[in-house]
N, C-alpha and C positions, 0 to 999 in steps of 0.2 A: 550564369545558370539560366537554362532554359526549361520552364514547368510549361505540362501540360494537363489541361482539367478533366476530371473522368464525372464522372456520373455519382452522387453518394454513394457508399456501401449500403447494399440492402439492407434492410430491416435492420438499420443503427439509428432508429428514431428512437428518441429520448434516452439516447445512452449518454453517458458522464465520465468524466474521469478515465479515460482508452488509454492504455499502453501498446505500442506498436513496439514489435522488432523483428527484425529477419533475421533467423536462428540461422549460427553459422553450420550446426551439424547437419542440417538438413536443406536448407536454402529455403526454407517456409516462411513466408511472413506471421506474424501472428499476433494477435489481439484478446488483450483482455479488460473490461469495461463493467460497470455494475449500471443495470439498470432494476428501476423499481426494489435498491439495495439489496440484491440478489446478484451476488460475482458471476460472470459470465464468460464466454470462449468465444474464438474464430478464428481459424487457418487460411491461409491462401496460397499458391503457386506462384503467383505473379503479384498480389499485392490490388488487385480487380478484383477478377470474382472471389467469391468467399463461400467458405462452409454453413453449413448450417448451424444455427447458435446452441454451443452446448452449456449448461447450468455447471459450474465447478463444485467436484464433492469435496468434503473434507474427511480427514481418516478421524479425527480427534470430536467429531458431530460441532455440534454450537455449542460455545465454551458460555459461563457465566456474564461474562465481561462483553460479550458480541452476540446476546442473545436478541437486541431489536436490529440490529441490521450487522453489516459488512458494507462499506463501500469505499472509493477509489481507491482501487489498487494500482501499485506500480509493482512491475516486473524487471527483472536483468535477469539474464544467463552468467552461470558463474560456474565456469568447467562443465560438465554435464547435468549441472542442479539448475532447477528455474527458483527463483528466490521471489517472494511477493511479499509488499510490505501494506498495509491496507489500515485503511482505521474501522472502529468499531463501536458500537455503540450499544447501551444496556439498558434495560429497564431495573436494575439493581438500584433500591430508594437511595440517594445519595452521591449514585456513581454515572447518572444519565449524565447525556450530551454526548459530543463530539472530543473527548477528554483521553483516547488515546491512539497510540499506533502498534498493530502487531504485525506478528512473520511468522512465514509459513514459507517451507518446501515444498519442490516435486520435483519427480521426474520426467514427469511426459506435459505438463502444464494444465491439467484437467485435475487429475486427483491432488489433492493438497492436504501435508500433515500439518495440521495446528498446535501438535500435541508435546512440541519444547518447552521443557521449563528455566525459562531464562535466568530465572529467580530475580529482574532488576526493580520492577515495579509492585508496588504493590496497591490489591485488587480485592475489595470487600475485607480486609486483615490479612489477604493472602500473598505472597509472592511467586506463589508454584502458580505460572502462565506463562503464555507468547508477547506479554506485552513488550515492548522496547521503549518507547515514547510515551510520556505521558502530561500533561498540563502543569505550568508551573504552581508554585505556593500560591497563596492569594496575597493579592496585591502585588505581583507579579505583570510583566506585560505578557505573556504569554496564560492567566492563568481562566481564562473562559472557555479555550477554544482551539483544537489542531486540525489543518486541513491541507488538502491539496499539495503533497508532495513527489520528491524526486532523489532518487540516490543516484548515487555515480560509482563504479568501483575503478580505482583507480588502478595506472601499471603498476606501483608500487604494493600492490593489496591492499591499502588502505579504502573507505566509505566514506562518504560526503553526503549527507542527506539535506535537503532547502525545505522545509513546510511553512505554511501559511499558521499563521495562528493568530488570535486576538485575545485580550485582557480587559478588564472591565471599561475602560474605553470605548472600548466596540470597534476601533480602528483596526483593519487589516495591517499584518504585518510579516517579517521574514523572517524564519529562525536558520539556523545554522549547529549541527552536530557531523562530531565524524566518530568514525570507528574502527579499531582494527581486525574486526573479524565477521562486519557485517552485523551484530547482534547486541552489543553492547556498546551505547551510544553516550558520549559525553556532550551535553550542548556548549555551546560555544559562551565564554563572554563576554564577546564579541556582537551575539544576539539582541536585539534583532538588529537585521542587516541596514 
């Protein structure tokens, strides 16, 4: 394989967590990244120049559980649905940190429905949300901290999600869940990797 180096993408100073993929209905590259924990867009024709950065809405506003931020999102296309998986973070007494992962659809990759009730996790006494992932028990190796993941959808339909997570060790680590519908995720006990 032969790479050749281009010039940064404009104005991707201080972005995090980028999802790149070239949509196959349309042939667009496209990108989604959270900077200053604000989810964000960008389109391309050739995967060079780029769009100008658009701010991603949500249809369902800022839920309780993702009231201080939104950030790294990963994306896949999955039939004509964009699927985003992101973590989130609250100023709820109790339920701060980096302690879960939710999902959200769309259709065109800018506007985002938040507004699934998954019923798996539960969130201030609640279950009615988008959450999927969330921190394990304490004492737990997973139970500080979720970060930095990846799903795959498999030929099969199946989902395969990898995230980062830590436990009161503070040691980075790997977890492992799959799924068979994209939304309901069992972790592995097999974890961490």
């Amino acid at each position: 394989i032969t790479w050749s180096e281009y010039q940064p993408i404009a104005d991707l100073d201080g972005v995090y967590e980028a999802t790149f993929i070239k949509d196959p209905d349309d042939g667009k590259y496209k990108v989604w990244y959270d900077r200053d924990t604000v989810l964000r867009y960008k389109e391309s024709a050739d995967g060079i120049t780029w769009s100008t950065e658009q701010n991603i809405s949500w249809t369902g506003g800022t839920k309780e559980w993702e009231n201080a931020a939104r950030y790294e999102p990963y994306v896949i296309k999955d039939g004509s649905t964009y699927k985003m998986y992101y973590q989130s973070a609250t100023l709820v007494s109790g339920e701060g940190g980096d302690k879960r992962i939710c999902y959200a659809t769309s259709t065109d990759g800018i506007i985002w429905d938040n507004t699934a009730n998954l019923g798996q996790v539960t969130f201030n006494g609640s279950a009615t949300n988008n959450i999927i992932l969330k921190i394990g028990s304490s004492g737990s190796w997973d139970d500080d901290s979720l970060y930095s993941l990846s799903v795959l959808k498999n030929s099969s339909n199946s989902y395969e999600l990898w995230y980062g997570a830590q436990g009161g060790d503070n040691v980075n680590k790997i977890g492992y869940a799959t799924s068979t519908n994209g939304t309901t995720w069992t972790k592995s006990d097999y974890s961490p990797l």
